[in-house]
VMD Tcl script that draws the C-alpha trace (Angstrom):
set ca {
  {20.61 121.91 107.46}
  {23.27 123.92 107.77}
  {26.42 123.34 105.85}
  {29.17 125.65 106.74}
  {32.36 124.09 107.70}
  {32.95 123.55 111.25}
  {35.03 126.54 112.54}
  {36.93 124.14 114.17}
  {38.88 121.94 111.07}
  {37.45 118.65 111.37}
  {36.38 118.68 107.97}
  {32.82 118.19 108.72}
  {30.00 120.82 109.22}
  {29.40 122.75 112.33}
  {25.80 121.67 111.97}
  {26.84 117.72 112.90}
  {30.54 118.73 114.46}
  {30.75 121.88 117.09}
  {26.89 122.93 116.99}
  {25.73 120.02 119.01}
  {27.54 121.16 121.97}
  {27.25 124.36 121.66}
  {23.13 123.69 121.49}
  {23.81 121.03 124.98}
  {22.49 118.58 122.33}
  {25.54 116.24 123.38}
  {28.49 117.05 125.54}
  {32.19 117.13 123.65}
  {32.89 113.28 124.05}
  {36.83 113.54 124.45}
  {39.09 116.65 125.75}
  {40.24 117.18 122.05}
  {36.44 117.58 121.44}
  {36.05 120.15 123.85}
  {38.91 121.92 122.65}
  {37.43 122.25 119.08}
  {34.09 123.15 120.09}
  {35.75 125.56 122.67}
  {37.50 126.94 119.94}
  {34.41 127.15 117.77}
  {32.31 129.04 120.41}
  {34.81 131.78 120.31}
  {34.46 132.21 116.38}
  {31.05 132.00 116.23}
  {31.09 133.93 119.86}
  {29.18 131.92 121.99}
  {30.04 133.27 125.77}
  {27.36 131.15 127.44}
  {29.30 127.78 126.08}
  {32.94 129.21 126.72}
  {31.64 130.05 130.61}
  {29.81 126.48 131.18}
  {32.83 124.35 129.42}
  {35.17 126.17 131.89}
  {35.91 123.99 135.39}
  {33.84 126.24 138.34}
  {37.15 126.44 139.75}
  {37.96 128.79 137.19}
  {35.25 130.56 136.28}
  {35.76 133.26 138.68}
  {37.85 135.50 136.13}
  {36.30 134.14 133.28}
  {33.04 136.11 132.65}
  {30.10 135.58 130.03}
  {30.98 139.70 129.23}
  {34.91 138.72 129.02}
  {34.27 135.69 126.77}
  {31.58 137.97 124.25}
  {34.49 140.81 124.16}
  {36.92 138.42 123.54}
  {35.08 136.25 120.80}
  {34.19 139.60 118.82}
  {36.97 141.57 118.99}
  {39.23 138.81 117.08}
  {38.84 137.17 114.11}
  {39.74 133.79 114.30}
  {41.86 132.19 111.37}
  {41.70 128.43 112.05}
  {42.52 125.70 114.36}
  {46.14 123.35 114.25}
  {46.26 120.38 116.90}
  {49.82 119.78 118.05}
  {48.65 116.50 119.91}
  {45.68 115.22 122.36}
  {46.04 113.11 124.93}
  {43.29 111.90 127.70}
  {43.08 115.40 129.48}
  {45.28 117.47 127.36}
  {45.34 119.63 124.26}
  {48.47 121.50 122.58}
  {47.05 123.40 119.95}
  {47.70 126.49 117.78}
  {44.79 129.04 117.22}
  {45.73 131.56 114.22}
  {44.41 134.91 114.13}
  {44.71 138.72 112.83}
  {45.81 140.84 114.58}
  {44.76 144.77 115.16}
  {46.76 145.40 112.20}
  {45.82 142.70 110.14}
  {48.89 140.59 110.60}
  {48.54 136.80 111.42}
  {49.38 136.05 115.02}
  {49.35 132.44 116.71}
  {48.06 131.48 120.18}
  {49.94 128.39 121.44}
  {49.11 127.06 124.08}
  {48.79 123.38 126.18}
  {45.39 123.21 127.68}
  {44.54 120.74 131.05}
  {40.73 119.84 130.69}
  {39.34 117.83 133.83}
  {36.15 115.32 133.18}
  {33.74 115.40 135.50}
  {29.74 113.87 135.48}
  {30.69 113.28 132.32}
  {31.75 116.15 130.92}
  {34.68 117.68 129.87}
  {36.07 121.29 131.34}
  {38.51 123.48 130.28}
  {40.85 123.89 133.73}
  {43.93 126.56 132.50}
  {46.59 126.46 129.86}
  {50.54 126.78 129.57}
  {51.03 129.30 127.22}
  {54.52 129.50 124.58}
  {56.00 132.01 122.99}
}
mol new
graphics top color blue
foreach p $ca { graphics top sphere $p radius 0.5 }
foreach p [lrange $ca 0 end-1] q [lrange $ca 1 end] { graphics top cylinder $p $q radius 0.2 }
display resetview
């Protein structure tokens, strides 16, 4: 088994926390969920799970290519929940920056469930 930490600050390790849905062993149970396995996929830089978790409706400027470029071309710090509600996440991703400086991504995320399973819809971002 696999014991690294789960990218994504739970505490527990990715092999029982994130990996799961990234594998489409289980879907993310809760929009919080989705939001740390989201968050996951782009440390560990899995484009396929950052393109199928994101609603259809929103796909369109959301490629597998954009997602992979994205995912490798930052490294990823850690994950801060702000709060979580039903179909809602403000969070803060930290992360270095081209010149090794750490930078924060803040942002309120609106998930839709559907089927099911959760979907990232779009984000209000803050300065």
């Amino acid at each position: 088994m696999n014991l690294i930490n789960c990218p994504c600050g739970s505490g527990l390790v990715y092999a029982i926390c994130c990996q799961p849905c990234h594998l489409k062993i289980k879907p993310a149970p809760t929009a919080e969920a989705l939001m740390r396995s989201r968050y996951a996929a782009f440390v560990v830089a899995d484009a396929d799970y950052l393109y199928e978790t994101t609603h259809v409706s929103k796909r369109k400027g959301n490629s597998k290519d954009a997602y992979l470029e994205s995912a490798k071309n930052t490294k990823w710090l850690k994950l801060e929940i702000v709060s979580a509600g039903f179909d809602e996440v403000e969070f803060k991703a930290y992360y270095l920056n081209n010149r090794f400086h750490t930078e924060v991504l803040h942002e309120k995320s609106n998930f839709k469930l559907e089927d099911g399973k959760w979907y990232y819809v779009d984000g209000e971002f803050y300065s």
